[in-house]
N, C-alpha and C positions, 0 to 999 in steps of 0.2 A: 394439567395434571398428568403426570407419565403414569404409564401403565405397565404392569409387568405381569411374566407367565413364569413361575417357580424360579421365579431370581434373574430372568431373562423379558430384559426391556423388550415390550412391545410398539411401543406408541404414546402418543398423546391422547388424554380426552379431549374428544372435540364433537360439536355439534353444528350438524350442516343445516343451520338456519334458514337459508335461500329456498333449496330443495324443499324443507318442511312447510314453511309457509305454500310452497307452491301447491305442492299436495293436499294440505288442506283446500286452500283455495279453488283448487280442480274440484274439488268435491260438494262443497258450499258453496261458494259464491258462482257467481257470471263470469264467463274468459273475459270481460272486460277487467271487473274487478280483481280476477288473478294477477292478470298482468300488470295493472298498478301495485299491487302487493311487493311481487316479484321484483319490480324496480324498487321499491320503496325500501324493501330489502339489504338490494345491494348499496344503495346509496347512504342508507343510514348502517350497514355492516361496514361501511371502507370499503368492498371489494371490487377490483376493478377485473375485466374480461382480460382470458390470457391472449398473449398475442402471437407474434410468428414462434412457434417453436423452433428450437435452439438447438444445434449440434455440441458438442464438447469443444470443438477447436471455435466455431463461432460463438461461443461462452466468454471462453478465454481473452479473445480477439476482442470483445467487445467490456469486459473489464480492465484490461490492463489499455483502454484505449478510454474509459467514459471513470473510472474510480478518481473520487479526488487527492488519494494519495499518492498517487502516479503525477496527477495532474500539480500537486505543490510538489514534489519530489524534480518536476522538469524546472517547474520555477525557481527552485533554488538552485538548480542549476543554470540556467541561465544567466543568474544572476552572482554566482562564480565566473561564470564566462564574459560576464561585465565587471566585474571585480581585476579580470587581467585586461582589458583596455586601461581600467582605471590606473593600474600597475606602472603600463607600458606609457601612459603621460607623462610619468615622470623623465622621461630621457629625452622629451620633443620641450622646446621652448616655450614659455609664458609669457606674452604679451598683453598685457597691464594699459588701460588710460585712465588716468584720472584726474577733475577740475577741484581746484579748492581755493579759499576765500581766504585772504589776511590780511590784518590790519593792525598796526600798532604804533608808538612812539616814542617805545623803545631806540634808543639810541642805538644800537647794532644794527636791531632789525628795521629799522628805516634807511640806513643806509645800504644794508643789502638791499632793500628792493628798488632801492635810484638804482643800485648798479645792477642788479638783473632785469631791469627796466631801460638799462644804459640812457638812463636820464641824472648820471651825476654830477652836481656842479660842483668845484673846489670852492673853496672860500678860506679868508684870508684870519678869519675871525673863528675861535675853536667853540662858540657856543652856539651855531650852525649845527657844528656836529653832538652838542653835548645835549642843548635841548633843542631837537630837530619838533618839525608839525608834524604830526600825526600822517601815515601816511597808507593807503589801503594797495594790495595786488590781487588781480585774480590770474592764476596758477595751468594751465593746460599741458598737462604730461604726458608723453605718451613710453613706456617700459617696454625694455624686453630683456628678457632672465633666461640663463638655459646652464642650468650643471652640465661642468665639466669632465667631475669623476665625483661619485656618492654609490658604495657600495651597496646601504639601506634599497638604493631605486635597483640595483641590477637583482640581487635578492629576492628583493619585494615582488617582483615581474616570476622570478622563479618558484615563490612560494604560493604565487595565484593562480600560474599555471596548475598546479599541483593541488589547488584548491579546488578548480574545474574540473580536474581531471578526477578526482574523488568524488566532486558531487556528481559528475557523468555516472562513476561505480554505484554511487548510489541511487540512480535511478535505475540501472539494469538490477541491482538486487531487491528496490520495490519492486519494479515491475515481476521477479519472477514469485516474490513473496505475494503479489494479486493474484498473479494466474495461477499459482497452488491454490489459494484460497478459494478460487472460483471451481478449480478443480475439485475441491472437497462438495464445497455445496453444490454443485453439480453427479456430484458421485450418491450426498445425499440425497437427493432428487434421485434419483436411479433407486434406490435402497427404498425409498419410502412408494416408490410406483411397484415393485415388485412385492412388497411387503401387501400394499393393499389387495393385489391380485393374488395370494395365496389365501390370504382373510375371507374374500368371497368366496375361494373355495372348498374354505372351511365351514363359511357360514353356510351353504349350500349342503355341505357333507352332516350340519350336524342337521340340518332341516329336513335331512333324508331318514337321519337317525330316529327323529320323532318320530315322522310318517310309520316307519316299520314299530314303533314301539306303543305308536293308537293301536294299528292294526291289530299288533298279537294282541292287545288288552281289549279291546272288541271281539274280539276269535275267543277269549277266554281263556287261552294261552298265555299273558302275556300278568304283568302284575302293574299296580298302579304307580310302583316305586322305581317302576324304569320311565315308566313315561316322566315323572317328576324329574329324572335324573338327565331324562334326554331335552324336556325346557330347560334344567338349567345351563348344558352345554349350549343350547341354542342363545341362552341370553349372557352366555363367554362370547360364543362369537358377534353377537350385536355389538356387544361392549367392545371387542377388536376390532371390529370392522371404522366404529367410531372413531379411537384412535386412530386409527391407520388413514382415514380422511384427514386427518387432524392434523397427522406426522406430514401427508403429502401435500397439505396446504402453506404447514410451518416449510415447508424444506424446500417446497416452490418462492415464499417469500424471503426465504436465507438467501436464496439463488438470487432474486431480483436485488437484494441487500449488497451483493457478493459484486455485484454487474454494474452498481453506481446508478441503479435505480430507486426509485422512490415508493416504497408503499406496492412494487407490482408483482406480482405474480407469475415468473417465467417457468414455461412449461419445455419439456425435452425433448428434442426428435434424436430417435437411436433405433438404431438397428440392432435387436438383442443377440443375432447371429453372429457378427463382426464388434470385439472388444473395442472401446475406444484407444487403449494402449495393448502393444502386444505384450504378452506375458513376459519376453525378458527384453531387456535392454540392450544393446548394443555397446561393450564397454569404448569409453570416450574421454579424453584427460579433464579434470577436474577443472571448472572454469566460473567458479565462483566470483562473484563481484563483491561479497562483502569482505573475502580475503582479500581481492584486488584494494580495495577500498583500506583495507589497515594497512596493506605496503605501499601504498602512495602516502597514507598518515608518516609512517615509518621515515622517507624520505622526504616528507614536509620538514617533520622535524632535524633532520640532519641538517636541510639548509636552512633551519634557524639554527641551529648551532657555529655554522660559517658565516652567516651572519652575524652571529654575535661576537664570532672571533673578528672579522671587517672593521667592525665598532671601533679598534681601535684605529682606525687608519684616519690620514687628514681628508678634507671635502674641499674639491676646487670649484669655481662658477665662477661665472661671467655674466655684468647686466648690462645693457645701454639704456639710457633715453634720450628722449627730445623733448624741450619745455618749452613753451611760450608764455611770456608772461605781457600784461595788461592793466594798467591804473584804472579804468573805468568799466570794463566791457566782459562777461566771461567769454572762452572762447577767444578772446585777443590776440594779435600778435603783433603788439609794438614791439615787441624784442624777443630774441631765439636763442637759444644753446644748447650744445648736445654735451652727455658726458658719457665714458667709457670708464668699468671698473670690472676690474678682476681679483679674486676674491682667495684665499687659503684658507679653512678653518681646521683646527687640529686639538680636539680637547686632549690635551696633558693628563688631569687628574682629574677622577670625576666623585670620589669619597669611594671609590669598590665596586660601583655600581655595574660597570661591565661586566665584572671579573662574577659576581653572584648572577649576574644573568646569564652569562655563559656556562654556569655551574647547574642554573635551574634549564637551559635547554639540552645540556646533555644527558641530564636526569630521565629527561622528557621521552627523548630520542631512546634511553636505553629501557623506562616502561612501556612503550609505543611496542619497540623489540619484541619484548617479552610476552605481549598480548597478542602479538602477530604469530606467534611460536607456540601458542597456548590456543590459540584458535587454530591455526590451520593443525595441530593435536586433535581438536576436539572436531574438524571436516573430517578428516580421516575416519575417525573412527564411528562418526555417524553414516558417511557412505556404507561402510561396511556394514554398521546395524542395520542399515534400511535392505541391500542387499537379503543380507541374512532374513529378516522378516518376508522381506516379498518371496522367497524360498521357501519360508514357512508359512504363507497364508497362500501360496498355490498346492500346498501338500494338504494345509485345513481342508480348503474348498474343494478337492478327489474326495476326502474320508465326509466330508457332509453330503456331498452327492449320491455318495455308497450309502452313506444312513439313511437319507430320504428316498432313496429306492428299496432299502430293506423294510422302511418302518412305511411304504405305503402298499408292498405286499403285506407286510403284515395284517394291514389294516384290512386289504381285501380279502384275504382266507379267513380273518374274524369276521367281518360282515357276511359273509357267504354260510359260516356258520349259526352265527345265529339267525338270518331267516332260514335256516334248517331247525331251529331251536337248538343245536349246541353247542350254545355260550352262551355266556352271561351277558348282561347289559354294561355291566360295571370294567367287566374286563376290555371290550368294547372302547368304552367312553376316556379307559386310561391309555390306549392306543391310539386314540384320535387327537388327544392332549403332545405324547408323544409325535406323533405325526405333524401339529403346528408348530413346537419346538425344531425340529429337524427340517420344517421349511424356512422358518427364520434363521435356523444356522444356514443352511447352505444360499441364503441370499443376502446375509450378512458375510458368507466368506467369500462370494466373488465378490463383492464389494470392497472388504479390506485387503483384497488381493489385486484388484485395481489401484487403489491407494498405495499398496506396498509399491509397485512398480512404477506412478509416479513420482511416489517420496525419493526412491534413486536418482531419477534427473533432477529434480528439486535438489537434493542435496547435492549433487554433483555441480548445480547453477548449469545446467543446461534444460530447463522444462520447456522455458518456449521454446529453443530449438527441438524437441525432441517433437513436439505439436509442429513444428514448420512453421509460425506464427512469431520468429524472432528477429525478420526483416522485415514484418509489415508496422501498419500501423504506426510506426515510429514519427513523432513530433519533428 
């Protein structure tokens, strides 16, 4: 269940079940019995112990190395780059054996196989030849085929290179669409550790609140209706503090999610002094793989369009083989012959059928265009919004800095005053409300001012390069 503070998301609700259990347990039962608790806990919760904490760049490094959309994105690439072998067969020759079995007494076919048998005898008599015996061969051929000239194979080789060559593109634009992604949930993980650490400080500040507000009401100074006023801030900040475990559990297991792990919980080593990305970018020419990726489409289809103009051209080839044939035995070789053929095929007329397919590949070639022209429109003008953004969320992040410095003196001359007795409790406790607001803005704006600045490499298709992580790792 999310949580929010006058229209500003705080968190999730969450209940740290391990911890509770254990704390009872500390208190009732034997440390034996806790510690069965405590396991029994995590084992029946799902949760598993976090492990090496993780830097941003060893985040990234290790999703775009363990996701399995990286991992079938390389396979399908591959498997374009087996697709141009496949291609390139067609210009190397085919060598063909094959045995086969016949029998008959048919009058043609018995005399061909005396004479591929060279066991013909003449006779003098024509019903020798009209109704001959029955007569069986077995067959041992061995082929060899190899085009001459077929525009379809030189083509075919060109538009599978091109087919590799795209799905190449398309692993470098998965891989930078993971490592954004891991960047995000990593940035979350950032947002929801900082968020918990302001919570405690809050819960602690309102717990101060009460303590002063028993007191006056003990001293006789003070009224019953502050202290009511200062448990219930104290049971806000329980309530946030909840969420905010809740938000850095969910946002540690987004991360494990994000990393091609299973159900874990990855926790974050950062130095809060040193940014993971520095504030601006370095401008750098736009190296996008999913535009790369529609201008290799682009020129897929132009050479099917020369293709399909080829079509109309004639196909030469050439096949040999060598046959042995045998009356009794597979495998035989009572008798041998080779033959040699060379071949011209040239279809004339084929009812229009080129002439539409040529009509639909140039169709193809000039929407392919159009989309390439329309997207690299739509790169442009997202670099530039991202730009713009990160501009405007490192200006956010000064003005929420500036407020949570104003609204925690504020907070300090009001508390000063009323353990003087002059203020109120109420004005107080809207100052404190104030004060958790202006710490979740200004931890929510270095966060989205991080994101602004990597959304510029990301949109520019230089993210891993900008992390230094776009030579490793690689398959």
């Amino acid at each position: 269940m999310r949580y929010f503070l006058n229209g500003v998301q705080i968190g999730c609700l969450h209940t740290d079940s391990t911890s509770y259990i254990y704390k009872i347990s500390k208190r009732r039962w034997p440390m034996k019995m806790g510690s069965v608790l405590v396991l029994l806990a995590v084992l029946l919760g799902g949760g598993r112990a976090l492990g090496e904490p993780l830097d941003l760049r060893q985040a990234v490094a290790e999703a775009v190395r363990r996701q399995p959309q990286v991992e079938a994105a390389e396979a399908e690439a591959r498997a374009a780059a087996a697709a141009v072998g496949a291609a390139r067969s067609g210009r190397l020759p085919r060598l063909l054996f094959s045995e086969s079995f016949y029998t008959t007494d048919e009058p043609a076919g018995s005399l061909f196989i005396s004479m591929n048998q060279e066991d013909l005898r003449l006779s003098q008599d024509a019903d020798t030849y009209n109704y001959p015996p029955s007569r069986k061969d077995f067959e041992t051929r061995l082929t060899l085929e190899q085009n001459l000239y077929d525009p379809d194979v030189g083509y075919g080789v060109k538009r599978a290179e091109k087919g590799a060559a795209l799905a190449a593109a398309g692993v470098r634009q998965t891989r930078q669409e993971i490592a954004f992604a891991a960047f995000r949930a990593y940035l979350e993980v950032r947002q929801a550790e900082a968020a918990l650490a302001w919570v405690e400080s809050s819960r602690a500040e309102a717990g101060e609140l009460l303590r002063l507000a028993r007191e006056r009401q003990a001293a006789g100074i003070g009224l019953k209706a502050d202290v009511l006023r200062a448990e219930a801030q104290q049971g806000r900040s329980e309530r946030m503090a909840i969420a905010a475990k809740n938000d850095l559990r969910l946002a540690r297991l987004g991360l494990g999610l994000a990393l091609g792990r299973d159900g874990e919980e990855v926790e974050i080593a950062e130095n809060r002094d040193v940014p993971p990305l520095p504030p601006e970018l370095p401008p750098v020419p736009m190296a996008r793989a999913d535009l790369e990726a529609l201008a290799l489409s682009v020129d897929e289809a132009e050479l099917g369009y020369q293709q399909g103009r080829a079509a109309y051209l004639p196909r030469l080839g050439l096949s040999a083989s060598y046959a042995f044939h045998d009356e009794d035995l597979p495998f035989g070789t009572d008798a041998a012959a080779w033959t040699v053929r060379a071949g011209l095929n040239w279809e004339l007329f084929d009812g229009f059928r080129r002439s539409h397919q040529l009509e639909q590949a140039a169709a193809e070639q000039q929407a392919r265009s159009a989309r390439l022209r329309e997207a690299s429109r739509q790169a442009r003008f997202q670099l530039e919004e991202a730009r713009l953004r990160a501009r405007e969320a490192g200006e956010q992040k000064a003005v929420a800095e500036k407020e949570l410095a104003a609204v925690g003196e504020s907070r300090r001359l009001l508390l000063e005053r009323y353990e003087a007795g002059l203020e109120e409790l109420s004005t107080l406790l809207a100052v404190q409300e104030a004060l958790d607001r202006a710490r979740y803005e200004s931890v929510a704006a270095a966060n989205r001012e991080l994101l602004a600045t990597g959304n510029i490499a990301y949109r520019n298709g230089t993210f891993l390069q900008t992390l230094g992580i776009d030579g490793e790792d690689k398959p």
